[in-house]
N, C-alpha and C positions, 0 to 999 in steps of 0.2 A: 560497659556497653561500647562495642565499637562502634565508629563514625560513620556516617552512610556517606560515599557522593553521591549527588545529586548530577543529572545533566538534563540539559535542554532540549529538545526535539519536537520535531513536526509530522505529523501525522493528517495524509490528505487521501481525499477520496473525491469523486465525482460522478456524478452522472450528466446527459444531455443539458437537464432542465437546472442543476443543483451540486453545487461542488464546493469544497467544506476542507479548510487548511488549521489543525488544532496547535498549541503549543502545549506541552505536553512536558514535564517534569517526571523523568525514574532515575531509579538506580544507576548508577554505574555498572554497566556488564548485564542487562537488559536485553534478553534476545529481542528480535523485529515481531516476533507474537506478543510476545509478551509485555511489550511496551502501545501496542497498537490497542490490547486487550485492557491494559492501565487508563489510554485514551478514552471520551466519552463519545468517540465518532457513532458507535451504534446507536444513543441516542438522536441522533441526528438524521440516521438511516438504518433504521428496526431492523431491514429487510438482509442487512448483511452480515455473512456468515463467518465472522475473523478463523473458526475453523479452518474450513477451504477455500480461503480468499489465497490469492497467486498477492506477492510484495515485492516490492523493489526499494532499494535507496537513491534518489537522484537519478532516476530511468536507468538503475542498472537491476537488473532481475534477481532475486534470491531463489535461489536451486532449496536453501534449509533455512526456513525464516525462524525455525525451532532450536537453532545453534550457532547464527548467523546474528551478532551482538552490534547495536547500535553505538553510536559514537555521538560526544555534543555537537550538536546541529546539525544532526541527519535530518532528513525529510525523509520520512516512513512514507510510500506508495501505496495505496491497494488498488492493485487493479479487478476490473469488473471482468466477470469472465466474456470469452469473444463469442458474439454470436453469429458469424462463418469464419470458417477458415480462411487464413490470411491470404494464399493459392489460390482458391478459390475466388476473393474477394478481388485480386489482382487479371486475374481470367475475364470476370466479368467488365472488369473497367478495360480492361483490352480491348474486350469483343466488342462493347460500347463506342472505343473510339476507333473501331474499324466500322462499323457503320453509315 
């Protein structure tokens, strides 16, 4: 039987009210799904979908979190999805502070 590594990682989420940093033991060669999916963060927040959750490692954004492999002592990200457009969101604090 071959040897498995093992590595360390962190796996975080949050909302306004509740925000939640796991340590987290996989594989070596561990995609960022896949290790997120290893994590027990959904018990912690039912509501979320690691299907079509958007990830990052250390605020850098993963384009394929499905072929995109963690390293010891990442910190896995999920981000929440945005509720308006960032454009948008910057338009209205303009027009706020043109007021």
């Amino acid at each position: 039987m071959e040897d498995v590594n093992m590595i360390e990682i962190e796996v975080a989420y949050a909302l306004p009210e509740k925000q939640k940093i796991l340590k987290v033991q996989v594989e070596e060669g561990s995609t960022i799904r896949q290790a997120a999916q290893q994590s027990t963060i959904v018990d912690e927040f039912p509501e979320l979908n690691l299907d079509e959750a958007k990830y990052g490692i250390f605020g850098k954004a993963s384009r394929a979190p499905d072929t995109d492999t963690v390293r010891d002592g990442d910190r896995i990200e999920i981000y929440r999805p945005l509720i308006i457009d960032p454009k948008q969101a910057r338009a209205n604090r303009a027009a706020k502070t043109k007021k």
